[in-house]
Structures are given as structure tokens and as C-alpha cells.
C-alpha positions in Angstrom: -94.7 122.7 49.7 -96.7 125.6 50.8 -95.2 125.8 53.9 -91.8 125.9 52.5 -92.8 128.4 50.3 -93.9 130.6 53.2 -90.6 129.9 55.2 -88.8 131.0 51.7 -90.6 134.0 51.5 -90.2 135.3 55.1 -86.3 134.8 55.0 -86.4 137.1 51.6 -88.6 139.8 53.7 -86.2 139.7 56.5 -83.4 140.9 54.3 -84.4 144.2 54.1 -84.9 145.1 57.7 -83.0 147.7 58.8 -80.3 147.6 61.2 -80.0 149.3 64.1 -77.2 151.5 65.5 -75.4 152.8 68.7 -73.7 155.9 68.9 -71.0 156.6 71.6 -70.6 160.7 72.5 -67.4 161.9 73.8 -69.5 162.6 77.0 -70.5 158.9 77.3 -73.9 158.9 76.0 -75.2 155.9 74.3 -77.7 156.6 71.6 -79.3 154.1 70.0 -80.9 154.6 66.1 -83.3 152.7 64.0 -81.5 153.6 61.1 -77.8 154.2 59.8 -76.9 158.0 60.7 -76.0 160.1 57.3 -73.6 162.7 57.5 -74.2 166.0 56.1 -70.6 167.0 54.8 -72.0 171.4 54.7 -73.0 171.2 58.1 -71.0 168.5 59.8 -73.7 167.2 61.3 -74.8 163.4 61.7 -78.5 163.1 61.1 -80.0 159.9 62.6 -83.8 159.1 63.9 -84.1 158.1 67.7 -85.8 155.2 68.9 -89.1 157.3 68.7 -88.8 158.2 65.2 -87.8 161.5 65.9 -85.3 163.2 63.6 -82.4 164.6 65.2 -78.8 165.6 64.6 -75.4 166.1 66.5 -72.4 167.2 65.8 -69.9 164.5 64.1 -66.9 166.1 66.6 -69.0 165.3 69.2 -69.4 161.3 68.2 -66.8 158.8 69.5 -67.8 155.3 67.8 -70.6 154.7 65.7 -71.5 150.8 65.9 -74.1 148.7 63.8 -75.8 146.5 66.5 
């Protein structure tokens, strides 16, 4: 029983993971995120954090595909 419970309870914890995300530049450039890129609708920029957990941002004319991996 205990052991079910535990398997019950890591499938619940695995729900909220985040995914992660690839986005294609118009240059070719494959970036990868740890999170899903927001768009800032003043600025036009997409805001996303890199696979270091830095922040960073590009400009959404400058994005080609954005695909959840």
C-alpha cells in the first residue's frame, strides 16, 4: 500500500514540471528554454530564460517557430 501511495504521489509531482521549449531564429539559431517564452506586447519582445537560468529577450520579428519540446 505504501508503495503505491508513493508511486501515486510522484506521478501527481510530475505534473507540474515545466516544459521545455525551442525557439527557431530566422538566422537558424536554435534556442532552447526551460520555460514558456512570454511576450511583452509594449516592447515586442519575447522574454524567455536560457538553459543557464539567465533571463534574456529577442525580438518576436526575429523568431521563426516557437516549439514545446
Amino acid at each position: 500500500m505504501k508503495n503505491l501511495m508513493l508511486v501515486a504521489f510522484c506521478l501527481l509531482s510530475l505534473t507540474g514540471c515545466a516544459s521545455e521549449y525551442i525557439i527557431a531564429t530566422n538566422d537558424g539559431k536554435m534556442i532552447t528554454t526551460n520555460e514558456k517564452p512570454e511576450v511583452d506586447e509594449e516592447t515586442d519582445m519575447l522574454h524567455y530564460q536560457d538553459e543557464e537560468g539567465r533571463d534574456q529577450q529577442i525580438q518576436k520579428s526575429e523568431v521563426k517557430q516557437m516549439i514545446e519540446r
